[in-house]
MOPAC internal coordinates of N, CA, C and O (Angstrom, degrees):
PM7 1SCF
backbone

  N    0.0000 0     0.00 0     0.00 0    0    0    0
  C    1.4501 1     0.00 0     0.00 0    1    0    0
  C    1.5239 1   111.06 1     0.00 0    2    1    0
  O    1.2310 1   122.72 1   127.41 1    3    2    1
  N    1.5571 1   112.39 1   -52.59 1    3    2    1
  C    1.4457 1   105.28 1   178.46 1    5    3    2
  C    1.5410 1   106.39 1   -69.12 1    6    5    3
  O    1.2310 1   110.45 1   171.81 1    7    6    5
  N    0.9264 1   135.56 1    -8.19 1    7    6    5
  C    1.8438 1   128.48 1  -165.49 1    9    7    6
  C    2.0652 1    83.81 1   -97.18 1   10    9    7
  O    1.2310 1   119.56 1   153.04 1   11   10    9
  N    0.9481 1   118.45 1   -26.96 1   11   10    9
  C    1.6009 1   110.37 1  -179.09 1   13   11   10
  C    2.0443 1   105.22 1   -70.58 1   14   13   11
  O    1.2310 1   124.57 1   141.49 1   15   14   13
  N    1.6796 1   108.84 1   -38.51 1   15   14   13
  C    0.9456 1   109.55 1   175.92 1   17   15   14
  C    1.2313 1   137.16 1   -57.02 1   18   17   15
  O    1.2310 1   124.99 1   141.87 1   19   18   17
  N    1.4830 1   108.02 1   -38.13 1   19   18   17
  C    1.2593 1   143.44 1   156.45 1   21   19   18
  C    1.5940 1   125.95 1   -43.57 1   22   21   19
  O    1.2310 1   126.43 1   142.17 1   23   22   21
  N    1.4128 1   105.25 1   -37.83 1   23   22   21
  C    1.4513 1   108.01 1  -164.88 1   25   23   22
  C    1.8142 1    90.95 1  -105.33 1   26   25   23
  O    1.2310 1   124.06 1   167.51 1   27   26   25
  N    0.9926 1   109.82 1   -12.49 1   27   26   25
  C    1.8279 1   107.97 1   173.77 1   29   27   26
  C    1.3321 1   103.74 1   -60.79 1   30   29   27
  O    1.2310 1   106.64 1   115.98 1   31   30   29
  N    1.6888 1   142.46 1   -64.02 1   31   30   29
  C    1.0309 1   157.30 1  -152.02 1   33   31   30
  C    1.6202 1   121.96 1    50.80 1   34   33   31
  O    1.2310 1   129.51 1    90.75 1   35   34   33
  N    1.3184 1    99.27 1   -89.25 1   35   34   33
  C    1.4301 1   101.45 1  -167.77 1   37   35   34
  C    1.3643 1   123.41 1   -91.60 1   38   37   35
  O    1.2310 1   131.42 1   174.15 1   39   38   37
  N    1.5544 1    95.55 1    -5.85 1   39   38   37
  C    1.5853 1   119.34 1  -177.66 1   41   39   38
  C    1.7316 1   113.12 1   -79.41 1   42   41   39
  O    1.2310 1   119.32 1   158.86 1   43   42   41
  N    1.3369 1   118.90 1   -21.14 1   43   42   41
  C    1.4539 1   102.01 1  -175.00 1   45   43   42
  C    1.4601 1    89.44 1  -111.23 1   46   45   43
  O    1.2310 1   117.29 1  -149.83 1   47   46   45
  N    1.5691 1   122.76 1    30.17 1   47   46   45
  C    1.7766 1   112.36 1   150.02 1   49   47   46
  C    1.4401 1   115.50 1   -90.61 1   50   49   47
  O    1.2310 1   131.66 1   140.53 1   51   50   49
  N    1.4886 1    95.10 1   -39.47 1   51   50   49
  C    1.6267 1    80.44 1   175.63 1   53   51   50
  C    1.5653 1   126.68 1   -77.51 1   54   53   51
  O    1.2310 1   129.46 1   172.40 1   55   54   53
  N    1.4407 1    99.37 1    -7.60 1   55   54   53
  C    1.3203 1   104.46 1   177.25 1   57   55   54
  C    1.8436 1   113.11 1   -58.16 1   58   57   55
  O    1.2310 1   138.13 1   116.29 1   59   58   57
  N    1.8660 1    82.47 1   -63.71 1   59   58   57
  C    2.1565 1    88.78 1   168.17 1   61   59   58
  C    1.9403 1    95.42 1   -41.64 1   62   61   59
  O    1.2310 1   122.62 1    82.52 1   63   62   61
  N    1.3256 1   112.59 1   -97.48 1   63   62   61
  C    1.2930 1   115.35 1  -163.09 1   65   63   62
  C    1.7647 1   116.66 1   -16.26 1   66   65   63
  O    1.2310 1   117.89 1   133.61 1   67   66   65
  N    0.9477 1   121.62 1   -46.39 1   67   66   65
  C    1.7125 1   129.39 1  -177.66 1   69   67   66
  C    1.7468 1    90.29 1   -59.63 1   70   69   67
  O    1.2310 1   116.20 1   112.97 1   71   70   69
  N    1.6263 1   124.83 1   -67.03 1   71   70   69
  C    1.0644 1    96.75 1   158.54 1   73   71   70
  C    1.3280 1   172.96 1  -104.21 1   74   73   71
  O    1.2310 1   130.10 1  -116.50 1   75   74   73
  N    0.7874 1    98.13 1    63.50 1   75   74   73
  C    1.5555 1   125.68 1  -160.45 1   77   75   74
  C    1.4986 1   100.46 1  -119.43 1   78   77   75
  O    1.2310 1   122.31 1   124.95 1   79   78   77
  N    1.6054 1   113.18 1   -55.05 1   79   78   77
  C    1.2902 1    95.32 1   170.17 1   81   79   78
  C    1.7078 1   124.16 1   -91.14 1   82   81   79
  O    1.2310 1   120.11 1  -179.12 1   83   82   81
  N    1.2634 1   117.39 1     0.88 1   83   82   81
  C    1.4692 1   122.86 1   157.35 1   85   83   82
  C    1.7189 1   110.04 1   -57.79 1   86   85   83
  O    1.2310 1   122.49 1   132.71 1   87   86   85
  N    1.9114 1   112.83 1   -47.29 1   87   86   85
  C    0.9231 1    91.20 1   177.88 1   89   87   86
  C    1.6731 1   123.96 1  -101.91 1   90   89   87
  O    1.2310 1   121.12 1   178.70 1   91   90   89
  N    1.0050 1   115.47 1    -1.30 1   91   90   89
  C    1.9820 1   114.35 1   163.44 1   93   91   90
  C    1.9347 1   109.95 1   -79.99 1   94   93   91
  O    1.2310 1   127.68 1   168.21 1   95   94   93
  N    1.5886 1   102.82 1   -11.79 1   95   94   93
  C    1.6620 1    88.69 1  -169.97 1   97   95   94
  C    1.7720 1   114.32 1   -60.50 1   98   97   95
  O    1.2310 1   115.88 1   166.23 1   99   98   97
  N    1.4697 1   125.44 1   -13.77 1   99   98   97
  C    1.3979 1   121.23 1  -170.60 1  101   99   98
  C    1.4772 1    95.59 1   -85.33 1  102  101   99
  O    1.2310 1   117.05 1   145.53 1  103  102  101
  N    0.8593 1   123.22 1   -34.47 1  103  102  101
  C    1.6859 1   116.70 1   170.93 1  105  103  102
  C    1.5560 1   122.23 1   -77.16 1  106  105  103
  O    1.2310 1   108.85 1   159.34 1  107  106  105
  N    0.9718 1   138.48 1   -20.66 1  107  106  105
  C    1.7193 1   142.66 1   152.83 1  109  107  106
  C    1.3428 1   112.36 1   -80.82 1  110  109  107
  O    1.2310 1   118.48 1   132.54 1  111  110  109
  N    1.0425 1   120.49 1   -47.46 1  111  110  109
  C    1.6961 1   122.75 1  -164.86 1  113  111  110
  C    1.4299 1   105.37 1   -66.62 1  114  113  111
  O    1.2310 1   118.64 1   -27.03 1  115  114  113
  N    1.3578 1   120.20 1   152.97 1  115  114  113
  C    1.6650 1   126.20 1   153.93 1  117  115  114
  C    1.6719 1   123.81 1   -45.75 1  118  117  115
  O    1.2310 1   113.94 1   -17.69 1  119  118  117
  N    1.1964 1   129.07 1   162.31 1  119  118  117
  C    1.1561 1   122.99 1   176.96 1  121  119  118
  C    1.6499 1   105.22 1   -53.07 1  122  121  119
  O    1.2310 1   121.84 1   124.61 1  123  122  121
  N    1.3886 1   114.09 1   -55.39 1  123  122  121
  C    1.1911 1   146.09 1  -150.38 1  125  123  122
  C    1.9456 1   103.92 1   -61.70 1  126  125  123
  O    1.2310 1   143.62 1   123.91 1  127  126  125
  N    1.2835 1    71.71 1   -56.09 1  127  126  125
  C    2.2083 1    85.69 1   176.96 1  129  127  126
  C    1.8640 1   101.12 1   -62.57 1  130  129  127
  O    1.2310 1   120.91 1   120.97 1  131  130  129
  N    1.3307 1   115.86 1   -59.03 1  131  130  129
  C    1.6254 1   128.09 1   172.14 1  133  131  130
  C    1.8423 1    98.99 1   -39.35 1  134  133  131
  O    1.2310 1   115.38 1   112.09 1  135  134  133
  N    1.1323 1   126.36 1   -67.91 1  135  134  133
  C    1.3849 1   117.40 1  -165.17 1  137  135  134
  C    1.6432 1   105.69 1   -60.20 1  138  137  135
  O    1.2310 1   125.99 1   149.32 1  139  138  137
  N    1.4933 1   106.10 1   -30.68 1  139  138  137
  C    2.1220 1   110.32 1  -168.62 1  141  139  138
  C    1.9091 1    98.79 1   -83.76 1  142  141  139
  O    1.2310 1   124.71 1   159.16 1  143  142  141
  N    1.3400 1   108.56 1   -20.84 1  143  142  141
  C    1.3881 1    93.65 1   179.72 1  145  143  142
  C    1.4977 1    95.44 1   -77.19 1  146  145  143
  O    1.2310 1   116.06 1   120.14 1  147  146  145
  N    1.5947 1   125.09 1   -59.86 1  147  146  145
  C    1.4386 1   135.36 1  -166.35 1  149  147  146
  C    1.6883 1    91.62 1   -35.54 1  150  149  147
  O    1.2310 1   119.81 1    99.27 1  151  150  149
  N    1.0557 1   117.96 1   -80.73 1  151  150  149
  C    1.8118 1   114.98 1  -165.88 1  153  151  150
  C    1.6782 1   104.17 1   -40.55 1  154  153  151
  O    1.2310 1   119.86 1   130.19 1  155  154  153
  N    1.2082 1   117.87 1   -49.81 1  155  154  153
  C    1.8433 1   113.73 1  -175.11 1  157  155  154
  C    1.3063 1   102.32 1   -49.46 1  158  157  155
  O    1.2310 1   121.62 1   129.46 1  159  158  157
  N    1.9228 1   114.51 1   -50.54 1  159  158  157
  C    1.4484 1    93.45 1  -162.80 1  161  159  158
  C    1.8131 1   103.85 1   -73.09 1  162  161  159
  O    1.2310 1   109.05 1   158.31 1  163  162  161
  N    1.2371 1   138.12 1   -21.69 1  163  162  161
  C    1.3968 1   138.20 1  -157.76 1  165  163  162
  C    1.8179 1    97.27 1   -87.62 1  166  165  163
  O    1.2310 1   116.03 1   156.99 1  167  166  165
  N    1.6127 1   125.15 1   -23.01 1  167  166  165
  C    1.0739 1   126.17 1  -172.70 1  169  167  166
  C    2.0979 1   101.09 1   -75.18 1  170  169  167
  O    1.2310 1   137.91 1   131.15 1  171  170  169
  N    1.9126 1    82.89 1   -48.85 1  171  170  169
  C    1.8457 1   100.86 1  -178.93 1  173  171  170
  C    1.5280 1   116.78 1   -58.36 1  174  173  171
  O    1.2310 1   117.69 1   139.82 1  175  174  173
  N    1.2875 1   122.00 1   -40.18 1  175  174  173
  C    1.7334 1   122.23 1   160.44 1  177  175  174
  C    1.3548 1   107.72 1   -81.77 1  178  177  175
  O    1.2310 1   100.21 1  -132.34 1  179  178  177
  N    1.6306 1   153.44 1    47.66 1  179  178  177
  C    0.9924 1   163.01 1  -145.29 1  181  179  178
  C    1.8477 1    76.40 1  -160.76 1  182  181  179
  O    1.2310 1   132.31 1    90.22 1  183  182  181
  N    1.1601 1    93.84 1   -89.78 1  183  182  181
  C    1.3618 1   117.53 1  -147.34 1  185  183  182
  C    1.8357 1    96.51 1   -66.01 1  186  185  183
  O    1.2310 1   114.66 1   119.16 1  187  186  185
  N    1.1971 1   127.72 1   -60.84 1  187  186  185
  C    1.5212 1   102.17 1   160.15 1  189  187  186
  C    1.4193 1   135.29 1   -43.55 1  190  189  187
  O    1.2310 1   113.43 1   153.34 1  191  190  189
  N    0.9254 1   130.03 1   -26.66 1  191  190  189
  C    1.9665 1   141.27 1   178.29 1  193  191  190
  C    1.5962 1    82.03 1   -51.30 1  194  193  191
  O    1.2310 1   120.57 1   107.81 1  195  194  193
  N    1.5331 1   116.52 1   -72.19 1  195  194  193
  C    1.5404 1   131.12 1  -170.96 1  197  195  194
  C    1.4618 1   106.63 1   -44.10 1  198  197  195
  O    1.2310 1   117.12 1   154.86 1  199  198  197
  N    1.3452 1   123.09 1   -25.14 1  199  198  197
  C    1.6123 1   114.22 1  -149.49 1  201  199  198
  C    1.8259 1    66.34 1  -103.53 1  202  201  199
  O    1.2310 1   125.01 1    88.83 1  203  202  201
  N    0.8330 1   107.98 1   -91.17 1  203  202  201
  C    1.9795 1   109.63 1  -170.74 1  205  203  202
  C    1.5046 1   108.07 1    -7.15 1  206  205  203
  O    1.2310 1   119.04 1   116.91 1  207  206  205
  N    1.5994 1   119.43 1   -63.09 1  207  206  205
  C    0.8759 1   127.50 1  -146.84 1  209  207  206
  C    1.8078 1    99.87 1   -77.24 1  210  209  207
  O    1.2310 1   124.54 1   137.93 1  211  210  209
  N    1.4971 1   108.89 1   -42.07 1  211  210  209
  C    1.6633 1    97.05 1  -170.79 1  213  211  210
  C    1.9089 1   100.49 1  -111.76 1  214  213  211
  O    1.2310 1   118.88 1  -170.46 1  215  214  213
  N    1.0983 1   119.73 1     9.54 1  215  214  213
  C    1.2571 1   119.59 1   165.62 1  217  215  214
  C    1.6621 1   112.14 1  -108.66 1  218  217  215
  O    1.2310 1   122.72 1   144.86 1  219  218  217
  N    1.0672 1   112.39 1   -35.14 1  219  218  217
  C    1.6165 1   102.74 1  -172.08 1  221  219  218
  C    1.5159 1    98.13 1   -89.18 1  222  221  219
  O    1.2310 1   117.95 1   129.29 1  223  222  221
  N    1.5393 1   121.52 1   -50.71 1  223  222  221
  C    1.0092 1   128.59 1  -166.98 1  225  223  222
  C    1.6745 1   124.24 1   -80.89 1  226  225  223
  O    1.2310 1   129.54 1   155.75 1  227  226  225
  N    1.5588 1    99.21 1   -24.25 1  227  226  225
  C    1.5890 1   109.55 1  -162.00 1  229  227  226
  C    1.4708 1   111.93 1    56.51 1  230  229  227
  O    1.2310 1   118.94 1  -105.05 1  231  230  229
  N    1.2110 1   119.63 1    74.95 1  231  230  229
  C    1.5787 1   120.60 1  -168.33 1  233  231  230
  C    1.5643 1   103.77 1  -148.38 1  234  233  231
  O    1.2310 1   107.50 1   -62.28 1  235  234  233
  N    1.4993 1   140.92 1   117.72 1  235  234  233
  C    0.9431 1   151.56 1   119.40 1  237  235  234
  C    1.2790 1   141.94 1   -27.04 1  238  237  235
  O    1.2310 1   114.92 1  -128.78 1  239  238  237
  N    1.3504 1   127.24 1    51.22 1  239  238  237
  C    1.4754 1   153.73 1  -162.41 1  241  239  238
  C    1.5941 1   101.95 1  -107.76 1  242  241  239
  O    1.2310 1   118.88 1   -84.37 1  243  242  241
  N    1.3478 1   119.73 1    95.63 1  243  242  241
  C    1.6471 1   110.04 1   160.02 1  245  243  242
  C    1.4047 1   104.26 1   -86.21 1  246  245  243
  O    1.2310 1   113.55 1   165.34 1  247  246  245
  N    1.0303 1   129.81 1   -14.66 1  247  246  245
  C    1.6265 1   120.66 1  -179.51 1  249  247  246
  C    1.6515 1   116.92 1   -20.25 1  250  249  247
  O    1.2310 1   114.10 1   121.06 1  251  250  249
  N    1.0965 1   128.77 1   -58.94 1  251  250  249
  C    1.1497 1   131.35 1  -156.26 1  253  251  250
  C    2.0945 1    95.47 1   -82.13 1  254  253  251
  O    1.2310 1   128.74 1   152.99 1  255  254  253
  N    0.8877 1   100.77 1   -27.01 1  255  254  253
  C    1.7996 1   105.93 1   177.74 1  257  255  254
  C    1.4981 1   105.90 1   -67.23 1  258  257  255
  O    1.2310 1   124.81 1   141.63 1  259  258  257
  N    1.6498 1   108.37 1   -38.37 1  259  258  257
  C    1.8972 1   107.02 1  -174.79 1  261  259  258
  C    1.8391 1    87.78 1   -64.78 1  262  261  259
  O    1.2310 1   104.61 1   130.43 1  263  262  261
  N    1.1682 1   146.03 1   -49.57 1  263  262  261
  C    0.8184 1   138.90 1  -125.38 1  265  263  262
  C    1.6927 1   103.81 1   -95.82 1  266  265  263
  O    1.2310 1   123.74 1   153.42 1  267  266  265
  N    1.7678 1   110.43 1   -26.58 1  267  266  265
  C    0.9265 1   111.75 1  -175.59 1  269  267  266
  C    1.7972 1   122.34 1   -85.30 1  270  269  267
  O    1.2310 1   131.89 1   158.10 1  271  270  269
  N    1.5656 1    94.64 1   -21.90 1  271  270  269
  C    1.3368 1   122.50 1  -177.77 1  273  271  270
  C    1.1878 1    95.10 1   -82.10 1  274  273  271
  O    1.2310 1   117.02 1   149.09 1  275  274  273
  N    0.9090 1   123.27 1   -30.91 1  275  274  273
  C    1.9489 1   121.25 1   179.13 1  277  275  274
  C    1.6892 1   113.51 1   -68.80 1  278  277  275
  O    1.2310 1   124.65 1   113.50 1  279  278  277
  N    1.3458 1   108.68 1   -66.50 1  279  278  277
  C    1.4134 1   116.70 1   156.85 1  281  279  278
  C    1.9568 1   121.44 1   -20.41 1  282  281  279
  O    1.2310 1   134.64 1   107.70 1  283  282  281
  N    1.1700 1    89.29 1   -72.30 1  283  282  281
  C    1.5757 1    99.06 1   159.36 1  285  283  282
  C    1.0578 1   122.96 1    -5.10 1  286  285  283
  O    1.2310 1   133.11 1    84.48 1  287  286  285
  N    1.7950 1    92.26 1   -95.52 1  287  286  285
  C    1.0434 1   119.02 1  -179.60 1  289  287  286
  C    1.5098 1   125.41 1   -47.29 1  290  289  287
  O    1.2310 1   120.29 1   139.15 1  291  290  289
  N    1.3319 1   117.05 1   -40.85 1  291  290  289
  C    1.6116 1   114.98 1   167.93 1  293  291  290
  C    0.9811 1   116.75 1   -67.88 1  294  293  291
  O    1.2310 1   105.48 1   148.77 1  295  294  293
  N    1.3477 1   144.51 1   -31.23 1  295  294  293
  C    1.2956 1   145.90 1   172.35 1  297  295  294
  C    1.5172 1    93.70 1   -68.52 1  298  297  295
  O    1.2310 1   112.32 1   119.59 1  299  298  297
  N    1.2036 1   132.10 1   -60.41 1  299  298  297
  C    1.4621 1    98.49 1  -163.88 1  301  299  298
  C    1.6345 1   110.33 1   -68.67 1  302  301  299
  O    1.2310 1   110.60 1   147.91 1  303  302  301
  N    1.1720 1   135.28 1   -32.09 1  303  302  301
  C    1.2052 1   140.39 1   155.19 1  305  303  302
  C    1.0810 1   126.88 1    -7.59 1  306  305  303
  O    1.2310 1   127.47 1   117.72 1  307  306  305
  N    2.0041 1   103.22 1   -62.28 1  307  306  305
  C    1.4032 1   127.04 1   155.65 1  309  307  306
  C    1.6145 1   115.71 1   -34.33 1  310  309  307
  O    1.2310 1   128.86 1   115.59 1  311  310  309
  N    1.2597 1   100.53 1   -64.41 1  311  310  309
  C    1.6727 1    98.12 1  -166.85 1  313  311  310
  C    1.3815 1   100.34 1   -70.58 1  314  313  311
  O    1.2310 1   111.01 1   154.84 1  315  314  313
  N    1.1592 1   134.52 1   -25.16 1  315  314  313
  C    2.0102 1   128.12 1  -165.03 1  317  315  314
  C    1.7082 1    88.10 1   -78.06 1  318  317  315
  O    1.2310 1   108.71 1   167.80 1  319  318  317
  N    1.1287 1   138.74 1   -12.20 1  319  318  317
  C    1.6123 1   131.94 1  -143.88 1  321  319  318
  C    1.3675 1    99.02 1  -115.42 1  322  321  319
  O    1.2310 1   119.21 1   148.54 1  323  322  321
  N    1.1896 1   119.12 1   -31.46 1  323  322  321
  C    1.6575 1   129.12 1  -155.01 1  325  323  322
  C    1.4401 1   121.24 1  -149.62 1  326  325  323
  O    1.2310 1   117.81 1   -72.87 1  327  326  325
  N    1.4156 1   121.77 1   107.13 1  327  326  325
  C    1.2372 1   133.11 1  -157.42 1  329  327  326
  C    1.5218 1   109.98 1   -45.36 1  330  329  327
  O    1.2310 1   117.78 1   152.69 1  331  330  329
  N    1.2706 1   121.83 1   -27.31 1  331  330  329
  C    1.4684 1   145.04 1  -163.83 1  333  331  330
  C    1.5371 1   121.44 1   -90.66 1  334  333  331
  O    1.2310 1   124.96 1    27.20 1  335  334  333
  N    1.2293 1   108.08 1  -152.80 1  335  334  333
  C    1.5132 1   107.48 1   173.83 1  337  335  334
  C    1.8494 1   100.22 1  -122.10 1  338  337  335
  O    1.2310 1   127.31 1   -27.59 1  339  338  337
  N    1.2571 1   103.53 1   152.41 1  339  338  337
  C    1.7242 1   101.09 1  -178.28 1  341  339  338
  C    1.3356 1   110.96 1   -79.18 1  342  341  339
  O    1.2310 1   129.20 1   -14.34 1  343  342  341
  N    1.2967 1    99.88 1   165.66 1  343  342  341
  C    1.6742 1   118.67 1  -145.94 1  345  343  342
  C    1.4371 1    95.15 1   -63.34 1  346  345  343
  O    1.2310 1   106.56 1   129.30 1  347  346  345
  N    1.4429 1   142.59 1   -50.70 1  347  346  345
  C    1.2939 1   155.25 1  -167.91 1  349  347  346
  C    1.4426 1    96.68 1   -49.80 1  350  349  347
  O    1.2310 1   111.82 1   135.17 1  351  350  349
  N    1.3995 1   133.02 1   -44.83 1  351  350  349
  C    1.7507 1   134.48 1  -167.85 1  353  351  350
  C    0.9030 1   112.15 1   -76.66 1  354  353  351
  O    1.2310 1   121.97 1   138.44 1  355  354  353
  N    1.2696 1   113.83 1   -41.56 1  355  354  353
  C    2.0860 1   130.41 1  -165.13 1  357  355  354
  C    1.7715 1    79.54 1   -73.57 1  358  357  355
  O    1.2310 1   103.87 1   111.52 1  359  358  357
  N    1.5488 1   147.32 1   -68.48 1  359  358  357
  C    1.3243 1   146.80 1  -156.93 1  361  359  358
  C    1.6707 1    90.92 1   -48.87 1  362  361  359
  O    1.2310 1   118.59 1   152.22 1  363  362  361
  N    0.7093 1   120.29 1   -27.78 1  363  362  361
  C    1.8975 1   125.08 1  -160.48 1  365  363  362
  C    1.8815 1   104.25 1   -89.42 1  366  365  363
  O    1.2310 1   123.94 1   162.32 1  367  366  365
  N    1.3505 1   110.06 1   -17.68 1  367  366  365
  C    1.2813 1   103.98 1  -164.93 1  369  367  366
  C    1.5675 1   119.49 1   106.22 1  370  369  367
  O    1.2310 1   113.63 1   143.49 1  371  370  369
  N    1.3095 1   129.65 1   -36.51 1  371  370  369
  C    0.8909 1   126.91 1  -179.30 1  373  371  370
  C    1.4333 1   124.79 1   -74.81 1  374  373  371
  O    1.2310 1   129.41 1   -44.52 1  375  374  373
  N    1.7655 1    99.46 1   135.48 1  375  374  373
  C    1.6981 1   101.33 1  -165.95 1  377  375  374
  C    1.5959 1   101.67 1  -105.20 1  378  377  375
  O    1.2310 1   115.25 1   175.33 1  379  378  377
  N    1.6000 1   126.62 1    -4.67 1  379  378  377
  C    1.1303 1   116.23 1  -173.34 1  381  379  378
  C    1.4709 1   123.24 1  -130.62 1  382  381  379
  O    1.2310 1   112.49 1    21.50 1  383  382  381
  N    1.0290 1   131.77 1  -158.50 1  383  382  381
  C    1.6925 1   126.27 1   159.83 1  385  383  382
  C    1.4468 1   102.61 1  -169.45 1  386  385  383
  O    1.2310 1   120.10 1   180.00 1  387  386  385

């Protein structure tokens, strides 16, 4: 195990570093940069599920698309319904969109 650690080298620093700043970026970043990273990463595990599922697997599964399109859809729902922001954002701190 340690001789595997060893032979990684420079590769499991950037690994820490990637997260490290994945996880300090909501506290430095702007609201604005925080909400555009949040969608990349939710678009990027979107879009791998798909690559696994019909490239590794050869599998035809929209499941995870009803679910995302659903989401969506209530949120925008949310905003057409209620002058404000929905209840889940305001708990988070956020006063705007």
């Amino acid at each position: 195990m340690l001789e595997k650690l060893k032979e990684m080298g420079w590769e499991k620093y950037i690994d820490i570093l990637l997260f490290l700043f994945l996880a300090l970026f909501p506290l430095i970043g702007s609201l604005f940069r925080v909400e555009m990273m949040s969608k990349c990463i939710v678009y990027i595990v979107f879009a791998l599920s798909l690559d696994i599922l019909w490239g590794s697997a050869g599998l035809m599964n929209l499941g995870q698309a009803i679910f995302f399109g659903l989401g969506s859809y209530v949120l925008a729902l949310s905003y057409a319904t209620r002058d404000g922001i929905p209840a889940f954002m305001s708990g988070f701190g956020v006063t705007e969109v």
